[in-house]
N, C-alpha and C positions, 0 to 999 in steps of 0.2 A: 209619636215620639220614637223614635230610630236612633239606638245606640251599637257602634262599632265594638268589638271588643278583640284587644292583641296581648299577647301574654309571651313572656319569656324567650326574650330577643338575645341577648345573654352575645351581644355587639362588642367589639373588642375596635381600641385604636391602631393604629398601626404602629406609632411609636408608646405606646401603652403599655409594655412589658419589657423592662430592663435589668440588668443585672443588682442596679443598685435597689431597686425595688423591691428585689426578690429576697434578696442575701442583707437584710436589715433589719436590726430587734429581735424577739425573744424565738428561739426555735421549739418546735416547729412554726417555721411562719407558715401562716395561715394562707397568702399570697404565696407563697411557693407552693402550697400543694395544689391551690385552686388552677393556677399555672403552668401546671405538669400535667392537671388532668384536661385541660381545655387543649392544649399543646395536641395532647397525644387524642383524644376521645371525642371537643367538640370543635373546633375551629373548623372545620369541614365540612360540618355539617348546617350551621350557623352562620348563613350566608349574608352580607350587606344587601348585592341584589335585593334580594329576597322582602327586607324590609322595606325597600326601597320601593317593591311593588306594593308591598300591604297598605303602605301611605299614600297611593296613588288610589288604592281600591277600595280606601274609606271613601274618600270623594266619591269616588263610581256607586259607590253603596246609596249615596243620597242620605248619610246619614246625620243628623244631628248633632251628635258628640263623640267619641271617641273617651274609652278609657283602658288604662294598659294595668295589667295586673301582675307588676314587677319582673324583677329580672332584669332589668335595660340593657346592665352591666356584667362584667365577669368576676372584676376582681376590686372595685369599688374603687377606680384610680380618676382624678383629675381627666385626664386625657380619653378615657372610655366616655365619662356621663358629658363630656364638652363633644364631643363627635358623636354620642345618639342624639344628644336635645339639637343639635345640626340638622340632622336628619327626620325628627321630629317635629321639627315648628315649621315644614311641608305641611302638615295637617289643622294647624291652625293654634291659638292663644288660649286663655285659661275659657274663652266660651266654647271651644271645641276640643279641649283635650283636657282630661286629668288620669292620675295613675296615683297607685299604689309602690311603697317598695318590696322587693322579693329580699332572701336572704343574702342574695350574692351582691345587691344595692349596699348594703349592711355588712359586709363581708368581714371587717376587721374593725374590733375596740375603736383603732385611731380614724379611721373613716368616721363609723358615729360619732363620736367626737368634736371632729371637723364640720360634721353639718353638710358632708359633699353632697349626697344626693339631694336633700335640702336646698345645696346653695342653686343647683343645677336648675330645678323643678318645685320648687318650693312656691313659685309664682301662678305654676298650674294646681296646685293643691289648696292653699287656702287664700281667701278672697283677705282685704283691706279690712283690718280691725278683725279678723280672724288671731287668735297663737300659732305661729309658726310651730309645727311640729307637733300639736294637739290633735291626737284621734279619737274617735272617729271623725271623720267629715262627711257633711252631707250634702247635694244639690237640689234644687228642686224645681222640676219642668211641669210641663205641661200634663198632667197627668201620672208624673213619674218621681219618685223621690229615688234619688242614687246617694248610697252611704258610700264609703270608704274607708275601710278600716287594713290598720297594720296587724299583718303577724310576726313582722320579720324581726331578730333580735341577734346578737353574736353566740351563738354558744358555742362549743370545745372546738377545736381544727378537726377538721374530717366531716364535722357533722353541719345538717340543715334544717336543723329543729327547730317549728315556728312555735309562736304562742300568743293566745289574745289577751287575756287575762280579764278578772271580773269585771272591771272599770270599763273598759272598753263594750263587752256584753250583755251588760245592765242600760248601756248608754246606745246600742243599737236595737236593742230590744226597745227602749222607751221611744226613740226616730222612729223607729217600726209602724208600731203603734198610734204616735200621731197621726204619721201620714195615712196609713189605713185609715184610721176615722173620718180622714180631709177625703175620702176617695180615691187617695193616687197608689198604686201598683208602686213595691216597693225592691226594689233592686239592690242586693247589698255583694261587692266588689272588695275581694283581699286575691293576698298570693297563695298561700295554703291551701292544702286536697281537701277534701271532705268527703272521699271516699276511700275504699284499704285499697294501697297500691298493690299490685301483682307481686312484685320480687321482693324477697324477705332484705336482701340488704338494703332497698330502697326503703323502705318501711323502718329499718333502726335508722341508718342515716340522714332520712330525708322525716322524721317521725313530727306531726303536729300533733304537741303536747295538749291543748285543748278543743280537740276532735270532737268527744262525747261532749261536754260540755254547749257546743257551738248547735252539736245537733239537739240538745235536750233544749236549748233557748229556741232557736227555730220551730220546734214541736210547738210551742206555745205561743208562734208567733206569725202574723200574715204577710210573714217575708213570699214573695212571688217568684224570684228569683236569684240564685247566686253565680258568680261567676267567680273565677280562681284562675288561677296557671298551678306552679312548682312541677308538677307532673308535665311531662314535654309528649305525653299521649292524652288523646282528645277522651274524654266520658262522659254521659251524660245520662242521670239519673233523677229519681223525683225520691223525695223523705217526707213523711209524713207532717202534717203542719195544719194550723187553722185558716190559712189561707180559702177564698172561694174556690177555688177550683178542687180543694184537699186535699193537695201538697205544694210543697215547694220545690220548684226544678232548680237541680245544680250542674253547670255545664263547668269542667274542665275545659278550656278552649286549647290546647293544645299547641307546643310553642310555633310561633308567628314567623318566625326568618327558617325553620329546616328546610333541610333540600339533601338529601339522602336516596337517590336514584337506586339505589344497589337492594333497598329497601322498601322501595316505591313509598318513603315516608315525609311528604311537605309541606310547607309552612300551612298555616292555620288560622282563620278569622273567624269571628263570631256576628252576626248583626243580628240584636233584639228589639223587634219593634211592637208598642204598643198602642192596641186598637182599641178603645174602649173600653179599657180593665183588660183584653184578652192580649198575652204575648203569643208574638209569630215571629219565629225560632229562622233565620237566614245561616247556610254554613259555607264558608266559602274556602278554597281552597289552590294555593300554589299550584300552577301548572308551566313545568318543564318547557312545555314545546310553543306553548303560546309567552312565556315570560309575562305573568301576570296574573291577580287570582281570578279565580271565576266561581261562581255559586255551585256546589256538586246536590249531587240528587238526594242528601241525607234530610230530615226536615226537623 
């Protein structure tokens, strides 16, 4: 089983940011800060291109399924999540694609509200006589159980603060566990870090509220793998756990559309394939001169 993994695409429409948009409802709007900093800090960096390769090199990967670990959007508008899931169902329907949402999916009260990212993706996330909107989610292959769970929630303007809460922890703990007993390697897929970010202002602003928590249930648990975005640099480490191998690896996949030359810093793919109980780790990577990703020598 060979699963793709893309994270924090953070895709903007073209007619997706307007005055009326911006300058409406309670101030600070939340949309207008999100607005100013994309404007000025990522729309440059965060190329359509870009994506546009990552969806051609799932396919090239030969992989099984595909799952994106939020972000899609910038600023949670109608016109951004109708122009990604465009360019997303290149890759295929709810047997080859699911995702999670990131904060900026979530971006504002009246988004959640509406049900936008929902109404967009809602089809790739849960299956007929599933609850729309009930996390966790799980799939389960060949060998593989993939969970799905939300961090993402609205909190104050400025801030990125995820949070899972006991419900959802209890409930991926106990999928855990089954699947472990059934055999199958188990893969659990949110947007929030799970590691301490480098820069002190990312760490207030960008702060997942139940961090320690997520790592003390893991410790007790034969999760195999996790995967994440929020953080738009790639990491990857292992935390202690009862897993066979005697940890659990957590890869940051690092966001999927950059392209930052000045920086030598570009989009980012993950493929996890499992061979018998054992994962082999694929990393692939945006290349400039070839326009397209290619597998780099990391493993």
């Amino acid at each position: 089983m060979k699963i793709a993994h893309l994270t924090d695409l953070h895709i903007d429409s073209p007619e997706a940011i307007t005055p009326g948009l911006l300058f409406t409802g309670p101030m600070p709007n939340r949309r207008l800060l999100g607005a100013a900093n994309f404007l000025l800090n990522r729309r440059s960096v965060h190329q359509v291109p870009v994506l546009q390769a990552a969806v051609r090199a799932v396919g090239e990967t030969g992989a099984d399924f595909c799952v994106i670990t939020g972000d899609v959007s910038n600023l949670a508008i109608d016109a951004e999540f109708k122009f990604v899931r465009g360019i997303l169902d290149g890759i295929g329907g709810p047997d080859k694609l699911s995702l999670v949402p990131g904060n900026h999916d979530w971006y504002t009260p009246a988004a959640v509200k509406a049900g936008l990212f929902e109404k967009y993706f809602g089809d790739l996330i849960w299956r007929p006589g599933e609850v729309n909107g009930q996390w966790p989610v799980y799939r389960d292959f060949d060998g593989v159980r993939l969970i799905l769970a939300r961090t993402a929630w609205t909190p104050p303007p400025g801030m990125a603060w995820g949070k899972m809460g006991p419900q959802q922890l209890q409930t991926i703990f106990r999928l855990s566990e089954e699947a472990a007993d059934a055999g199958k390697f188990v893969i659990l897929a949110q947007h929030h870090h799970m590691h301490r970010r480098a820069k002190l202002l990312h760490r207030t602003t960008g702060w997942y509220i139940d961090q320690k928590r997520e790592l003390e249930m893991i410790s007790r648990s034969r999760i195999g793998l996790v995967i994440h975005g929020h953080d738009h640099d790639h990491f990857d480490h292992v935390v202690p756990s009862r897993h066979a191998s005697g940890g659990t690896r957590i890869i940051c996949g690092g966001s999927a559309t950059y392209m930052d030359q000045h920086h030598g810093r570009f989009g980012r793919m993950g493929v996890y394939e499992v061979r018998d109980g054992v994962l082999v780790v694929e990393k692939w990577m945006y290349s400039p001169d070839r326009e397209r990703f290619v597998q780099s020598l990391e493993g």
